[in-house]
Z-matrix of the N, CA and C atoms (Angstrom, degrees):
N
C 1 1.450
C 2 1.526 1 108.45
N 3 1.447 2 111.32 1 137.70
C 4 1.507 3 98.64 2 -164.09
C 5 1.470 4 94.00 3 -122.90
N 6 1.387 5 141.13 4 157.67
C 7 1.450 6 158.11 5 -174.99
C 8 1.390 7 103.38 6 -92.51
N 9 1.537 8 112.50 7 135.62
C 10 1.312 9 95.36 8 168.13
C 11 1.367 10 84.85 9 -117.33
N 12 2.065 11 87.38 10 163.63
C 13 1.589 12 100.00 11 174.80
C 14 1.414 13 122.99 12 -99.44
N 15 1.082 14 118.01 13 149.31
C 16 1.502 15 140.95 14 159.67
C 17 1.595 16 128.38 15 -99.49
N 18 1.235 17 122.12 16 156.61
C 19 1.010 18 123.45 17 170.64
C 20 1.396 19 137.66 18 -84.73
N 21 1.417 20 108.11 19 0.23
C 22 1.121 21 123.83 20 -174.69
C 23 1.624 22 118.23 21 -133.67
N 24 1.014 23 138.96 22 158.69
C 25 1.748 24 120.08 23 169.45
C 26 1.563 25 87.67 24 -133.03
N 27 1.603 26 109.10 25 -169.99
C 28 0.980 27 130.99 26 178.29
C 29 1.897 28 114.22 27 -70.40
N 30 1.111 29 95.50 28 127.75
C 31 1.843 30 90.48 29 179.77
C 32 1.383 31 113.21 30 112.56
N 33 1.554 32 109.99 31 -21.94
C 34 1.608 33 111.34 32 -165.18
C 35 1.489 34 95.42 33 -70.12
N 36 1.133 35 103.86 34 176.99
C 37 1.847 36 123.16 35 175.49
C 38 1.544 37 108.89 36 -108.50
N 39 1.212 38 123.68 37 100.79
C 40 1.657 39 126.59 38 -169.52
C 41 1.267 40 109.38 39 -117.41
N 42 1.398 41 117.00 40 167.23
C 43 1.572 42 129.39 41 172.06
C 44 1.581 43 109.21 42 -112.98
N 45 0.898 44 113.53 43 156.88
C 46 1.594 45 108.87 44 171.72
C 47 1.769 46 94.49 45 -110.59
N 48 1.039 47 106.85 46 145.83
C 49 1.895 48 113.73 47 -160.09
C 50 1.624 49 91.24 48 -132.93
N 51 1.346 50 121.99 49 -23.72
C 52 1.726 51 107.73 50 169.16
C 53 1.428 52 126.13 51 -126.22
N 54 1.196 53 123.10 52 146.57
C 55 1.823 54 113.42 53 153.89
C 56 1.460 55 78.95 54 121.40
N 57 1.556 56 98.29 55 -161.16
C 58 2.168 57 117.93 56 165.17
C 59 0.738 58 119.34 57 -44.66
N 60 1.557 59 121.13 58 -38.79
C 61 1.438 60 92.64 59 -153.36
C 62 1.604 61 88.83 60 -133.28
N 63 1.631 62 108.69 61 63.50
C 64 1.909 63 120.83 62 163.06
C 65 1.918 64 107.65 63 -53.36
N 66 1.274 65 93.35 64 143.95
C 67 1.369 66 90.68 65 -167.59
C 68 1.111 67 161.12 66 48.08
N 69 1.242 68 99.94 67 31.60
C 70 1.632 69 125.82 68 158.59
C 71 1.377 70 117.66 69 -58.11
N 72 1.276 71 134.26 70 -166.15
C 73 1.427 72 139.63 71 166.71
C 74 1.428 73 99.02 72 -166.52
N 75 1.221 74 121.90 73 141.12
C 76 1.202 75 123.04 74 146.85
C 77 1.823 76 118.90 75 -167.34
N 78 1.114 77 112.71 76 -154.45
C 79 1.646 78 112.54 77 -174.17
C 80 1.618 79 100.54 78 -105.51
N 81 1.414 80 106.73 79 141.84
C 82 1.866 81 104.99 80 173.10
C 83 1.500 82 119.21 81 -75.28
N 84 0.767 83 112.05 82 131.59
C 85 2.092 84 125.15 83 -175.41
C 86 1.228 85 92.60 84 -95.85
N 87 1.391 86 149.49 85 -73.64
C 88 1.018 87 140.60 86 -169.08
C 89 1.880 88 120.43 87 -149.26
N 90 0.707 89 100.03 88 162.65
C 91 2.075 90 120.98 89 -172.21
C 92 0.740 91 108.26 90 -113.92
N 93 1.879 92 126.94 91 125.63
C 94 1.676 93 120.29 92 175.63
C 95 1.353 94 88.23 93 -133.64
N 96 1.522 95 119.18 94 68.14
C 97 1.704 96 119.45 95 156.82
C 98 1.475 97 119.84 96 -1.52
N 99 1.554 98 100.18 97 -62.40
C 100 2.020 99 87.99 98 -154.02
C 101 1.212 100 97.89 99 -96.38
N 102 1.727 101 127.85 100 6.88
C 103 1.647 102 110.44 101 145.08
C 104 1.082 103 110.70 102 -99.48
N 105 1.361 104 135.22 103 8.85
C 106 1.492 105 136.03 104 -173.16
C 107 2.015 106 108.77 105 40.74
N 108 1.299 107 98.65 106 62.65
C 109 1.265 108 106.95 107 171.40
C 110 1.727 109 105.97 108 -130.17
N 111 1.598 110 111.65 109 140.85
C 112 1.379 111 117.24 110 168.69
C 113 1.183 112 112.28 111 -112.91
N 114 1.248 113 126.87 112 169.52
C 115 2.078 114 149.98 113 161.53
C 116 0.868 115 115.87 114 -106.55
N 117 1.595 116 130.55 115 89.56
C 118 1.180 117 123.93 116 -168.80
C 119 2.034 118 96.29 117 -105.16
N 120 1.622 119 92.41 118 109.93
C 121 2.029 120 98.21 119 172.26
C 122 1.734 121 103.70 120 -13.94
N 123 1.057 122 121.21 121 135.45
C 124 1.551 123 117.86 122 161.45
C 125 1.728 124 117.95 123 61.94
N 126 1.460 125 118.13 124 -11.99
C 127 1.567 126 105.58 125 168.03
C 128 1.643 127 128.78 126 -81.38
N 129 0.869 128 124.21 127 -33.84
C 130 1.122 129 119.12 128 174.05
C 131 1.892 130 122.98 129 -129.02
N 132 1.327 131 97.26 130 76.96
C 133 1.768 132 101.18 131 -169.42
C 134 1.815 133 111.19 132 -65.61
N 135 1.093 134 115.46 133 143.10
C 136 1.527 135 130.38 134 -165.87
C 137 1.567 136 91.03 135 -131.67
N 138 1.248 137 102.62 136 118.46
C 139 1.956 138 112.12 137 161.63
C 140 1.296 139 96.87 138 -83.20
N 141 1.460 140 128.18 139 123.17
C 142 1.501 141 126.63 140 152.93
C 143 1.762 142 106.86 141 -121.95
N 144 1.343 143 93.75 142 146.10
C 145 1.456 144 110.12 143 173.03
C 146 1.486 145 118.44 144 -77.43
N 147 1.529 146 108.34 145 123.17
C 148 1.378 147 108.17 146 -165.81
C 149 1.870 148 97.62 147 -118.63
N 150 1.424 149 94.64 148 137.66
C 151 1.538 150 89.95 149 -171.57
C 152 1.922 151 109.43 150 -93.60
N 153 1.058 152 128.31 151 143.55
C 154 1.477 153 143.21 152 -175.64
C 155 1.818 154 97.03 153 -31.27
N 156 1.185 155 122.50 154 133.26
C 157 0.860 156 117.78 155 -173.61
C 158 2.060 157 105.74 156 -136.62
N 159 1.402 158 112.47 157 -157.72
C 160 1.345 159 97.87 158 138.51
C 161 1.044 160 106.97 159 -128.60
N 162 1.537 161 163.93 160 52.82
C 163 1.183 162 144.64 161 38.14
C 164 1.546 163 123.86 162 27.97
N 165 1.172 164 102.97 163 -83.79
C 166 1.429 165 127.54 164 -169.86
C 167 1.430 166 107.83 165 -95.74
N 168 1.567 167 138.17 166 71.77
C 169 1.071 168 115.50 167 -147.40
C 170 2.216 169 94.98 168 -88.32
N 171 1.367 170 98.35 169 13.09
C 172 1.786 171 82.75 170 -172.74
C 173 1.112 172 106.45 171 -111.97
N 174 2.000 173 107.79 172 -26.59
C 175 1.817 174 95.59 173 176.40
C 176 1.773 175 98.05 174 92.85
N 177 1.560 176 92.41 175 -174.58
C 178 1.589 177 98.32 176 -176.13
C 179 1.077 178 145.41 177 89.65
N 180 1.002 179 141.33 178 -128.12
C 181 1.598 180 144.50 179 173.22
C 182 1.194 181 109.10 180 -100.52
N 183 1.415 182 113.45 181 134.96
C 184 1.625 183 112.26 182 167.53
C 185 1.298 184 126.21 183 -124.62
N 186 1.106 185 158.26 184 91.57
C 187 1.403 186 127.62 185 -178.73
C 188 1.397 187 122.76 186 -86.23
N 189 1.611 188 99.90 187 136.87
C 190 1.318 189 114.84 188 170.62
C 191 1.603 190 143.63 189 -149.19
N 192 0.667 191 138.47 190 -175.82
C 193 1.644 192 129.19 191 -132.81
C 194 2.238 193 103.07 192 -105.33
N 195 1.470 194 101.89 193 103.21
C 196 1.421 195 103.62 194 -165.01
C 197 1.632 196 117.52 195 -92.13
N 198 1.109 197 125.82 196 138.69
C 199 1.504 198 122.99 197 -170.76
C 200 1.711 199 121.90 198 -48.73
N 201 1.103 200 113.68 199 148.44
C 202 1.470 201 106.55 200 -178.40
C 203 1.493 202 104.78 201 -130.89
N 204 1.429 203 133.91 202 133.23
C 205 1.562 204 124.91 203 -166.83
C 206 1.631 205 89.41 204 -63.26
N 207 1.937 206 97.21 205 159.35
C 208 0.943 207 120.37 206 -153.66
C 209 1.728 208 81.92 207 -78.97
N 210 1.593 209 137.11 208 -53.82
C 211 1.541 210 134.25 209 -138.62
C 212 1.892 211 91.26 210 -76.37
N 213 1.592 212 122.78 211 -8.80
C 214 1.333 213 115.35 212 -179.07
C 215 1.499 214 104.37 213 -85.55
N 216 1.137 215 131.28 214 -8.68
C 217 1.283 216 115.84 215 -167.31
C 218 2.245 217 100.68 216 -119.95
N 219 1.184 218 97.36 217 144.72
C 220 1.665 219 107.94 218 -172.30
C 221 1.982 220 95.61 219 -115.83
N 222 1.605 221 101.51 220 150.50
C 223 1.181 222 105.74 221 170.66
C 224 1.653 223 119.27 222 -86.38
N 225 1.337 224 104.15 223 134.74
C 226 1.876 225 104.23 224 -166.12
C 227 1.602 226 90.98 225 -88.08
N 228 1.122 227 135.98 226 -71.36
C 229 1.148 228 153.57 227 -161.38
C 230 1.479 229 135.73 228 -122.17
C-alpha cells in the first residue's frame, strides 16, 4: 500500500486561495489524500441538522467544519 503525498498534513497553518471562502486562514483538522480533500478549523462552516439523540440530547443545528479541495488551499506557516 503506497501513501500518497500532499502538501500539507494535519496541524499546518493554511490559507484557502480559491472558491467562497478566499482568504481564510486556519489550522488543518484532517487530510483525505485519495479524495484530495482538507478541514481547514473555521474555513468552510456547514449547518447540519442533527436529530435528538442521547448524545445530542437537544438536536438541531450544528455547525461544523466542511472539506475544502486540497490544490485550493496554500501553506501559511
Amino acid at each position: 500500500m503506497s501513501r500518497i503525498k500532499t502538501h500539507v498534513k494535519k496541524g499546518d497553518q493554511v490559507e484557502i486561495i480559491a472558491g467562497n471562502h478566499k482568504g481564510k486562514r486556519g489550522t488543518v483538522l484532517l487530510v483525505n489524500a485519495t479524495k484530495g480533500k482538507v478541514t481547514v478549523e473555521g474555513g468552510r462552516p456547514i449547518i447540519k441538522a442533527v436529530k435528538a439523540t442521547e448524545a445530542e440530547p437537544n438536536g438541531g443545528l450544528k455547525t461544523i467544519d466542511g472539506p475544502v479541495h486540497i490544490s485550493n488551499v496554500k501553506k501559511v506557516g
